[in-house]
C-alpha positions as CSV (number, residue, x, y, z in Angstrom):
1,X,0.0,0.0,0.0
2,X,1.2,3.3,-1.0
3,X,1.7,6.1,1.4
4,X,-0.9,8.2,-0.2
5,X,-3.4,5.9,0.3
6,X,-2.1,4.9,3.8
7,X,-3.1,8.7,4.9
8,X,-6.1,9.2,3.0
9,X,-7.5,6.2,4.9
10,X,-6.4,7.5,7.9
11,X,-7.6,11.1,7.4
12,X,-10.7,9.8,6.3
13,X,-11.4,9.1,10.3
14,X,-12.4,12.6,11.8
15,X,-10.4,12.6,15.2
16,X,-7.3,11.9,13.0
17,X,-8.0,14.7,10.4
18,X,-8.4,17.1,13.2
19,X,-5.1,16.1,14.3
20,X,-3.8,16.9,11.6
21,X,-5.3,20.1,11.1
22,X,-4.3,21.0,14.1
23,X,-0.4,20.5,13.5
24,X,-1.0,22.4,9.8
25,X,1.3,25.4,10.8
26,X,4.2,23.3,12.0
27,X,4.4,20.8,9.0
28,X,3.9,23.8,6.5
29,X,7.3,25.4,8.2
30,X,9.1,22.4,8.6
31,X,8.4,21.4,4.8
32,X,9.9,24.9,3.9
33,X,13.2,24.8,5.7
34,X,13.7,21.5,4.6
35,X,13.0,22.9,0.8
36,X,15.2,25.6,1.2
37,X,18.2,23.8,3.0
38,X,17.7,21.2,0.5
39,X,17.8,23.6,-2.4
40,X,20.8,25.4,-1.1
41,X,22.4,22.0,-0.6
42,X,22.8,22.5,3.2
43,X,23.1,19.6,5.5
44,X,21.4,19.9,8.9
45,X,25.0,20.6,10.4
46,X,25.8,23.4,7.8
47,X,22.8,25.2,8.2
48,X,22.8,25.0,12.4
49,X,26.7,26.3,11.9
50,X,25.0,29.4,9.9
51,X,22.4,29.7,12.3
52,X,24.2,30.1,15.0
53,X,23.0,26.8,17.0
54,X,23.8,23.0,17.1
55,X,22.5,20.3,14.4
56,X,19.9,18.4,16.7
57,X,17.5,22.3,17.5
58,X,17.3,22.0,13.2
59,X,16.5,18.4,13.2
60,X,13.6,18.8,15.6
61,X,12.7,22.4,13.9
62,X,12.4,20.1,10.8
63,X,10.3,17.5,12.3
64,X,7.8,20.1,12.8
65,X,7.8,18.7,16.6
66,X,8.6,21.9,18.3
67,X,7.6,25.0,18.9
68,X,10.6,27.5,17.8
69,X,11.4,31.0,18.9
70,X,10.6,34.0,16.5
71,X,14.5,34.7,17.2
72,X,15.7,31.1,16.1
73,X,13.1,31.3,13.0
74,X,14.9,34.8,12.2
75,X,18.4,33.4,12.5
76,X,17.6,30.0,10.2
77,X,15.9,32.2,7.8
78,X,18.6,34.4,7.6
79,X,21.2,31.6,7.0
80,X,19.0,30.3,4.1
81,X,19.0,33.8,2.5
82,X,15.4,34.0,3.2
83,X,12.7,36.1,5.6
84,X,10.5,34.9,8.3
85,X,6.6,36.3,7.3
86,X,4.4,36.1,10.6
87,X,0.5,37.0,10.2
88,X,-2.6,36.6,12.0
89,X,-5.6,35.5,9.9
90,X,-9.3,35.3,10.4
91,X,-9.6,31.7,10.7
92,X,-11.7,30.0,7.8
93,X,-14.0,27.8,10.6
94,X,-13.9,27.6,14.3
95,X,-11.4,24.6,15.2
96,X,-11.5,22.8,18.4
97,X,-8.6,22.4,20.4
98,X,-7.1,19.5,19.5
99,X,-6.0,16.4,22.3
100,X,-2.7,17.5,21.5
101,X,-2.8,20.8,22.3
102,X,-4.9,21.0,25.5
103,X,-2.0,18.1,26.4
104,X,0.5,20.6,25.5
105,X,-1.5,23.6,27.5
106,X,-1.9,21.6,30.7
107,X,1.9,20.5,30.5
108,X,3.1,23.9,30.6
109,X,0.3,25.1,33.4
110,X,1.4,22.5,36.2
């Protein structure tokens, strides 16, 4: 079974998709560093060098795992030769917290 269909199947369950949707954001911003390290034939070592931190913060930045500063998204754009654009949007339906997320919130409250 391909991939493809591997995660339409399991997008097709609605606690999953909203799962999904709720880590959107992240994915989106790990897919671009990757694309752009990748493009400017980088290795996650020579781009943390640029950046100004160690190679494991860009592995986890790319895994789309984390939640990085505005400061460290400035510095890794920088040392891709590209700019950070941050905007707040009207969203396009009301979303639910996801599982994830209120984990996430009551972690950091305790």
């Amino acid at each position: 079974m391909k991939w493809r269909d591997v995660k339409r199947e399991m997008l097709s369950d609605p606690d999953v998709a909203r799962e999904y949707d709720a880590l959107k954001t992240e994915h989106e911003l790990a897919r671009s560093i990757i694309q752009r390290r990748l493009e400017k034939g980088l290795s996650q070592r020579q781009l943390a060098e640029r950046a100004d931190t160690k190679q494991p913060v860009i592995s986890r930045l790319e895994s789309g795992n984390s939640t990085p500063s505005l400061s460290l998204l400035q510095r890794v754009a920088k040392a891709l030769d590209a700019d950070v654009v941050v905007r707040i949007e009207e969203q396009s339906a009301p979303r639910k917290k996801s599982r994830a997320r209120q984990g996430a919130a009551a972690t950091r409250m305790r």
